[in-house]
C-alpha positions as CSV (number, residue, x, y, z in Angstrom):
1,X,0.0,0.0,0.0
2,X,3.1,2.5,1.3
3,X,4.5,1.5,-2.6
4,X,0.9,2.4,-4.1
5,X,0.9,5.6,-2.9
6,X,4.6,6.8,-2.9
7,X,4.3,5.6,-7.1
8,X,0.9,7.8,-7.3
9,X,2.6,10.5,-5.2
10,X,6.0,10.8,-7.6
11,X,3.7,10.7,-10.5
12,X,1.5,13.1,-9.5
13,X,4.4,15.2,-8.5
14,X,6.3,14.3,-12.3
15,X,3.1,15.8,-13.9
16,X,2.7,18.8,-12.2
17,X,6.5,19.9,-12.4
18,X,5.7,19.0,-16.4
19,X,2.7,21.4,-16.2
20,X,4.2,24.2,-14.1
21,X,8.3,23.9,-16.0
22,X,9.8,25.4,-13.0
23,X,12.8,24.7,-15.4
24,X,11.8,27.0,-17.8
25,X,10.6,29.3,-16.1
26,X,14.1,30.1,-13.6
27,X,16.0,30.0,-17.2
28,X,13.7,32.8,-18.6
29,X,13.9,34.9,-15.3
30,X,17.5,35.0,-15.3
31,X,17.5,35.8,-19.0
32,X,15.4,38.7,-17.8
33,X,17.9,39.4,-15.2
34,X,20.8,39.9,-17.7
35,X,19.4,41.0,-20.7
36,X,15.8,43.5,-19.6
37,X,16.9,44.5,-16.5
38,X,20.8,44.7,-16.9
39,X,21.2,44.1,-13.7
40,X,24.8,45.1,-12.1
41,X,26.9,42.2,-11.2
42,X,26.9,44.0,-7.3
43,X,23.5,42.7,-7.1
44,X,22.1,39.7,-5.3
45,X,20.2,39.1,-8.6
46,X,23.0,38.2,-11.0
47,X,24.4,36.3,-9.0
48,X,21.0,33.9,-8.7
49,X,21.1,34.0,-12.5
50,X,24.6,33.0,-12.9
51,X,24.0,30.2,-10.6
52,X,20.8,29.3,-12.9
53,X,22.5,29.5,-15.4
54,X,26.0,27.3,-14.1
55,X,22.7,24.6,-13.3
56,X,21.8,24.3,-17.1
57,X,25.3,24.1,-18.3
58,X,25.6,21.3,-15.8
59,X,22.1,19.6,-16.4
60,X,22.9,20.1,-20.7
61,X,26.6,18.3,-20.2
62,X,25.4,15.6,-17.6
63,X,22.5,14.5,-20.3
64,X,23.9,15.0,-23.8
65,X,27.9,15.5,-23.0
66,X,29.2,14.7,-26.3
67,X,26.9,17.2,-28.0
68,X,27.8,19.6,-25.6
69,X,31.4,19.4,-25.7
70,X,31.4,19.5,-29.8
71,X,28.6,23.0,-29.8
72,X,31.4,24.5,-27.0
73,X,34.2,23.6,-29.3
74,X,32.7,24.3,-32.4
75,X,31.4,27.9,-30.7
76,X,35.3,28.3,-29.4
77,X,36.8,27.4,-32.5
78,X,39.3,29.6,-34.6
79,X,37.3,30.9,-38.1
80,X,39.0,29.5,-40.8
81,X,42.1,30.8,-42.5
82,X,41.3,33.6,-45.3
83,X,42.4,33.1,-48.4
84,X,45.1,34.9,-50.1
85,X,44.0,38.3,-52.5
86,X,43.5,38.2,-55.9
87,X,46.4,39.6,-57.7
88,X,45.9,42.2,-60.6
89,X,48.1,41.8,-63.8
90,X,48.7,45.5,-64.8
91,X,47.1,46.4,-67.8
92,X,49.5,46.6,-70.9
93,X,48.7,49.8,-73.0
C-alpha cells in the first residue's frame, strides 16, 4: 500500500512539475535578469542567474555530454584561415 501511494505520489508530483516547468521558467527569469533589467553584477540578482544559469550548463553536459562538448568547441573554435588576394596583372597599353 506505502509502494501504491509513494508511485501515485511521484507521478502526481512528475506531472505537475511538467505542467508548471519550474525549469523553464528560472532559465527565462534569469535571462530577464541579464538582458531587460541589466542588472549590475553587485546585485544579489545576478548572482541567482549566474547560478541558474552554471545549473543548465551542468544539467545540458550531464544528459547529452558529447553534444555539448562539440557545440562549445565548435562555438570556441578559430574561423577558418582567409584566403590569399587576388592579384591584378597590370594592364599593358
Amino acid at each position: 500500500m506505502l509502494t501504491l501511494l509513494l508511485v501515485a505520489g511521484g507521478l502526481a508530483l512528475g506531472y505537475l512539475a511538467g505542467r508548471v516547468r519550474p525549469a523553464r521558467r528560472a532559465s527565462a527569469w534569469a535571462w530577464r535578469q541579464i538582458d531587460v533589467r541589466r542588472t549590475p553584477r553587485t546585485s544579489w540578482r545576478w548572482w541567482a542567474a549566474q547560478l541558474v544559469f552554471a545549473c543548465e550548463i551542468a544539467a545540458i553536459l550531464a544528459t547529452r555530454p558529447r553534444e555539448t562538448v562539440r557545440a562549445w568547441q565548435h562555438r570556441n573554435a578559430p574561423p577558418p584561415p582567409r584566403s590569399p588576394a587576388p592579384v591584378l596583372r597590370p594592364i599593358e597599353e
